[in-house]
N, C-alpha and C positions, 0 to 999 in steps of 0.2 A: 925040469920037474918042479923047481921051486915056481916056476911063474903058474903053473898048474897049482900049485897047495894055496897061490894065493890069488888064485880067481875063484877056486872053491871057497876060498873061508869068504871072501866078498862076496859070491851070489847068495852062502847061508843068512851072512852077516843080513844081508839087505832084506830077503824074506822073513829075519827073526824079527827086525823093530821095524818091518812098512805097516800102514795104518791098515788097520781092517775091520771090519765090522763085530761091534759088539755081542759078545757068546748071550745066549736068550734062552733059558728052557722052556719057559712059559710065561705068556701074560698074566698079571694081577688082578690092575685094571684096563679098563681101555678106555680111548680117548673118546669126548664127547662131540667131536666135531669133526666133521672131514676135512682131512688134506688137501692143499690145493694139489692139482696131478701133477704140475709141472717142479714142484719138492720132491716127489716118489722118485728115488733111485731104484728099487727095486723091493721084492717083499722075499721074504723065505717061504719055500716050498711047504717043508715039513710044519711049520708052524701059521694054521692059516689068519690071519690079518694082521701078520708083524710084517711090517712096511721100515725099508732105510730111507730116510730121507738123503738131498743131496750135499748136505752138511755131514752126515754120520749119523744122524741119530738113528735110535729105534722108538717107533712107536707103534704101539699094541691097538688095533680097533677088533670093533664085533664081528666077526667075518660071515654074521647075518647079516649085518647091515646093505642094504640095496646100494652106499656110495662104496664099502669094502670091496664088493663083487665087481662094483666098475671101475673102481681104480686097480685090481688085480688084473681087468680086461685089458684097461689103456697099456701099463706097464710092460704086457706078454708083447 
């Protein structure tokens, strides 16, 4: 039972401080220049032209913009 309490507190432990993507409710501004595609980790669903880069970052473009719509393509 104790090796149980202490693989539970381990897999919580490890879920609470693993790195993860910055909380975003909305963009401000957005960037003025596109991304190269191979930075794009991925974009959020809910918020359209918030792009992770493969560092972590977030960054916000126009999700009119003709390179937002392709870099949403390439990533899917």
């Amino acid at each position: 039972m104790t090796n149980n309490k202490y693989s539970l507190h381990r897999i919580t432990h490890t879920v609470y401080y693993s790195p993860s993507v910055p909380t975003v409710k909305c963009c401000t501004k957005y960037s003025t220049s596109p991304l190269p595609l191979g930075r794009i980790r991925g974009f959020k669903e809910d918020i359209p032209g918030l792009f992770i880069t493969v560092l972590g970052r977030v960054i916000c473009a126009n999700p009119k913009d003709q390179w937002v719509k392709h870099a949403i393509e390439h990533v899917r």
